[in-house]
C-alpha positions in Angstrom: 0.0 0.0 0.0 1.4 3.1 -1.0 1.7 6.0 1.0 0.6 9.6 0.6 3.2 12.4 0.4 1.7 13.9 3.8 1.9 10.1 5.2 5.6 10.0 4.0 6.6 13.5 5.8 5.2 12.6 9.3 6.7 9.2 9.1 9.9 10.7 8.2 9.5 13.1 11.1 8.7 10.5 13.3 11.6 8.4 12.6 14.1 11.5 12.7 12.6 12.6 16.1 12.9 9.1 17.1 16.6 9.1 15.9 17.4 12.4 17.8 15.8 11.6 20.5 18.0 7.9 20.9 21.0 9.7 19.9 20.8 12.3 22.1 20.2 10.3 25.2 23.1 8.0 23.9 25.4 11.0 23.5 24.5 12.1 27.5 24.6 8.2 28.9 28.2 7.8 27.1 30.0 11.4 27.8 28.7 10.3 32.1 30.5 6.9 31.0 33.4 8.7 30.3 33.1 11.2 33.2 33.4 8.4 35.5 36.5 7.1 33.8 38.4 10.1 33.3 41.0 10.8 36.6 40.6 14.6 35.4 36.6 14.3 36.3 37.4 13.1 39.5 40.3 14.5 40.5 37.9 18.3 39.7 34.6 16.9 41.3 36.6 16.3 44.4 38.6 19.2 45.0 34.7 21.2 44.2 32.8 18.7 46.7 35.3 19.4 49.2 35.1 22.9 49.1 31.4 23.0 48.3 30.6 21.0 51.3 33.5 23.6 53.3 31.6 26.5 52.1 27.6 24.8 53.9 29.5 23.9 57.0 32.2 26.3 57.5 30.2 28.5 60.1 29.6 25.6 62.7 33.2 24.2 62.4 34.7 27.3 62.9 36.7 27.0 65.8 37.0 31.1 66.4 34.5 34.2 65.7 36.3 35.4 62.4 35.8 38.7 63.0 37.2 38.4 66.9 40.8 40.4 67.4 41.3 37.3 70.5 45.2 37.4 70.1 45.4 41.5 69.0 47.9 41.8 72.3 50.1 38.8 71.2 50.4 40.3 67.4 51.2 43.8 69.3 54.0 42.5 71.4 55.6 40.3 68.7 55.6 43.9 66.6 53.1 42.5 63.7 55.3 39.4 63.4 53.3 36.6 61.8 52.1 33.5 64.2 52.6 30.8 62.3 50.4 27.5 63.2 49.9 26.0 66.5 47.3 23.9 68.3 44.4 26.8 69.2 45.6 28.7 65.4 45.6 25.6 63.1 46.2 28.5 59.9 47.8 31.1 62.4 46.8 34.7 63.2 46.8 37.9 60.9 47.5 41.2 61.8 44.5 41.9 64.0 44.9 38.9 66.0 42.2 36.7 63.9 42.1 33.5 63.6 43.1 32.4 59.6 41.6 28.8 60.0 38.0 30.1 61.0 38.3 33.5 58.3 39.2 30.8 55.8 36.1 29.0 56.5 33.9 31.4 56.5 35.6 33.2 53.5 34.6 30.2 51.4 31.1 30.4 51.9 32.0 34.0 50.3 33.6 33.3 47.5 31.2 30.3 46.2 28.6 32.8 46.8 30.1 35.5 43.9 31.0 32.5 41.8 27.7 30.9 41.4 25.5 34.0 41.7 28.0 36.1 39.1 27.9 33.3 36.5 24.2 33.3 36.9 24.0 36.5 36.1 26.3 35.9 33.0 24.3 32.7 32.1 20.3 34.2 32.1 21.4 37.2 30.7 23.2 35.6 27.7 20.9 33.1 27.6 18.5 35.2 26.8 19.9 37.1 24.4 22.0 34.6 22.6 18.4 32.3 22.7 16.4 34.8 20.7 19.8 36.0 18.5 19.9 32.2 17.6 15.9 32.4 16.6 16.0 34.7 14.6 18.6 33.9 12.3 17.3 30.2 12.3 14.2 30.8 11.5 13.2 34.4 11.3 14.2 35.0 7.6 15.5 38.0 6.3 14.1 40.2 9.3 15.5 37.6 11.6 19.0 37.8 10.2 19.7 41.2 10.2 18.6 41.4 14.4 20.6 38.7 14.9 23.0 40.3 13.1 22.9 43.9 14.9 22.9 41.5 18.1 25.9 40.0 17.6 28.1 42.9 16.5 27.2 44.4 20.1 28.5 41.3 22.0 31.5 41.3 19.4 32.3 44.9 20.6 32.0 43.3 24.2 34.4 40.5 23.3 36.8 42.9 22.5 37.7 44.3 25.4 39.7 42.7 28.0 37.6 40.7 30.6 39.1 42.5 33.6 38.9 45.8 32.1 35.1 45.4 31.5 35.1 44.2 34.5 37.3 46.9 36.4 34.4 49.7 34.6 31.6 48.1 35.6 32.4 48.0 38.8 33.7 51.7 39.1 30.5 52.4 37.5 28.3 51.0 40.3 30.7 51.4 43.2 32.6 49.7 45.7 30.7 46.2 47.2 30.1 42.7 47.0 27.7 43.1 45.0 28.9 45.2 42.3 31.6 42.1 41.7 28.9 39.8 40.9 27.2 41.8 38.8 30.6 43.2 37.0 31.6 39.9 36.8 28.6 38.5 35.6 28.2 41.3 32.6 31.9 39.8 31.7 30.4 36.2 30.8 27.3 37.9 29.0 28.6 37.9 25.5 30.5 34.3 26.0 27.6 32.5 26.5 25.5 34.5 24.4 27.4 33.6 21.5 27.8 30.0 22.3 24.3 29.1 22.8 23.7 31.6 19.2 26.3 29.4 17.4 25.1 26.1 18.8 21.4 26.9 17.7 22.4 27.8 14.5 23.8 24.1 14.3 21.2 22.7 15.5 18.5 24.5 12.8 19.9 23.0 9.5 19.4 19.4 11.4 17.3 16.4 10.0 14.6 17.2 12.3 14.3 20.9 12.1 13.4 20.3 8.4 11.3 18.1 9.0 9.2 20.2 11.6 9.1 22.8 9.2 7.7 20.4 6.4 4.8 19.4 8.9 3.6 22.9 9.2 4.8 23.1 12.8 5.1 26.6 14.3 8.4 28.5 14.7 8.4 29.0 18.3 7.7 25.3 18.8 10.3 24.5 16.9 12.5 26.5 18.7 11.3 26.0 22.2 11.3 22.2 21.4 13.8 21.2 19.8 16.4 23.5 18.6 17.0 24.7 22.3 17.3 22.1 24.4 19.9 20.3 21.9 21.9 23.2 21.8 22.0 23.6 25.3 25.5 21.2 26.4 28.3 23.6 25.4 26.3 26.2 27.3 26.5 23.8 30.4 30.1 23.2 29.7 30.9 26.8 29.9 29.1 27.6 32.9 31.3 24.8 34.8 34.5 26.7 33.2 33.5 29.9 34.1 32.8 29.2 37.7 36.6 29.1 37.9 37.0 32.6 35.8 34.3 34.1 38.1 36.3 33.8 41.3 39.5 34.6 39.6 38.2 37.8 38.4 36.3 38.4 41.6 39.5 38.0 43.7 41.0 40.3 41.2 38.6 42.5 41.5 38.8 42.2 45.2 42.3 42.7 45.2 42.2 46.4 43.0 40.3 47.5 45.9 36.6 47.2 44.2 35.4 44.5 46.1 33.4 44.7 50.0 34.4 47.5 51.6 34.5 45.8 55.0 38.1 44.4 55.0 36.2 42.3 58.5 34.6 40.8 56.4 36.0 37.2 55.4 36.3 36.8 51.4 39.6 35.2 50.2 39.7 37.7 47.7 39.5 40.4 50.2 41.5 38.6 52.6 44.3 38.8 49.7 44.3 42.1 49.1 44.4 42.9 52.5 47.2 40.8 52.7 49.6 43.0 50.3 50.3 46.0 53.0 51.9 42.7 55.2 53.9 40.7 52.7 57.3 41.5 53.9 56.3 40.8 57.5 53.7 38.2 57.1 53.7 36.6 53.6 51.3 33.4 54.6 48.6 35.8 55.2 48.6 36.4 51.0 49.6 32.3 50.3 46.5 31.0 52.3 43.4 32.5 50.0 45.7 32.6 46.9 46.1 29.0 47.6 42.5 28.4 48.2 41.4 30.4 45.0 44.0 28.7 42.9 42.4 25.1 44.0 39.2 26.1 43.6 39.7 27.3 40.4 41.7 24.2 39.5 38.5 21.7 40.4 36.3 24.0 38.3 38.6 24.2 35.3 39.3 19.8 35.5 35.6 19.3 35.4 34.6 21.6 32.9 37.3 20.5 30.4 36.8 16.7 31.4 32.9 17.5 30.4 34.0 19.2 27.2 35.7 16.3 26.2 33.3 13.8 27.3 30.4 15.4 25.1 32.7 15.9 22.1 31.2 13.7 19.5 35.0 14.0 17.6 36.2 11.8 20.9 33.7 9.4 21.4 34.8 5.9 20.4 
């Protein structure tokens, strides 16, 4: 029995949804097969665990009141000479007499709180506008195409500029606080993920099953919503991972030019290491502590996200 040419497109998009739909579970089921086997996966989902779970619990374990001078006399009468670690100051003191083990704690909670809420920021916003820039130059025509276009040459001019100098005027712009590096941060990861997600959407449209959805009839939006959008959504997800790591890098650098809170009591290892500068001669474990805690963290972010780049890259799958 022969079929009609309407009866021939939906099976065809049946089978091709079918297809996509099987391949792209496949593609997610083998790149968390090779997650688990990569020592670079582990290795970065460790070190981020560990602090993660540092960050939640850091306030009860705290030995010491991070903001407490306890020990100011001792730092007096040793004439602002570091004290090292001992049994009561696992990490030592700082200049005020502070304990560095509890304002280590506590400054984690800190600086996975700027991370995650400044590559939010960065993520919805470019989400947003690299989802419509990608919708209307898959499928908006000739209108569609030159938005898109006007779009993109904005977040090229953003690209442009150096992360930290964007950053740096963003921040001058809105003044000095914790807040202000989040959101300075965050408008520095903007046009990186807006042009990712764009990119992989424009992929995605000249697929087997976009045609075919637009053979059927079926609306624009749905297509989009549907099916062009969620398959174009794992670099995205990749990149967020990576720039967790650039987040409290820039923060910290931020932090460090004098941008960040303005309550040096306040524990934030970026704060903590810029505070840390006026006592380097004297007191040079005051700077290695945070630096050493940002590099890590930054490390477990960066192995993870490049462990999940190459675990969804179809060019390495065997």
């Amino acid at each position: 029995m022969s079929l009609t040419k309407t009866e021939k497109i939906e099976r065809l998009a049946q089978l091709t949804a079918q297809h996509e739909t099987t391949s792209g579970a496949s593609l997610w089921r083998e790149a968390f097969r090779r997650l688990k086997a990569s020592k670079m996966a582990i290795i970065g989902a460790g070190i981020i665990a560990v602090f993660v779970v540092l960050a939640v619990i850091g306030p009860w374990i705290a030995p010491h009141s991070p903001t407490a001078q306890t020990w100011r006399g001792e730092v007096l009468v040793n004439q602002g000479k570091f004290v090292g670690p001992r049994a009561e100051n696992w990490l030592g003191l700082d200049h005020l007499g502070r304990d560095m083990f509890s304002r280590m704690l506590i400054g984690a909670r800190q600086t996975l709180l700027v991370g995650v809420v400044s590559t939010l920021i960065g993520l919805t916003v470019g989400f947003l506008i690299g989802g419509f820039s990608g919708a209307a130059a898959t499928l908006g025509g000739a209108t569609g195409k030159r938005i898109d276009s006007v779009i993109m040459r904005v977040t090229d001019m953003l690209l442009a500029l150096p992360s930290l100098l964007l950053a740096v005027s963003v921040a001058a712009v809105l003044g000095q606080s914790l807040t202000t590096v989040m959101i300075a941060v965050g408008v520095v990861q903007v046009p990186i993920f807006a042009r990712l997600l764009r990119g992989s959407m424009l992929a995605q449209g000249g697929t087997d099953y976009v045609l075919a959805a637009r053979a059927l009839g079926v609306r624009r939006k749905r297509i989009v919503v549907t099916q062009i959008l969620p398959n174009s959504l794992s670099p995205v997800i990749v990149q967020a991972t990576l720039s967790l790591a650039t987040a409290i890098i820039e923060a910290a650098a931020l932090s460090y030019l004098g941008l960040g809170n303005p309550d040096p009591s306040v524990p934030e290892w970026g704060v903590m290491l810029a505070r840390a500068q006026d006592f380097f001669d004297n007191a040079p474990m005051m700077a290695v502590y945070p630096a050493v805690g940002i590099i890590i963290t930054a490390l477990g972010f960066t192995l993870l996200g490049e462990a999940m780049r190459e675990a969804l890259d179809p060019k390495l799958r065997g």
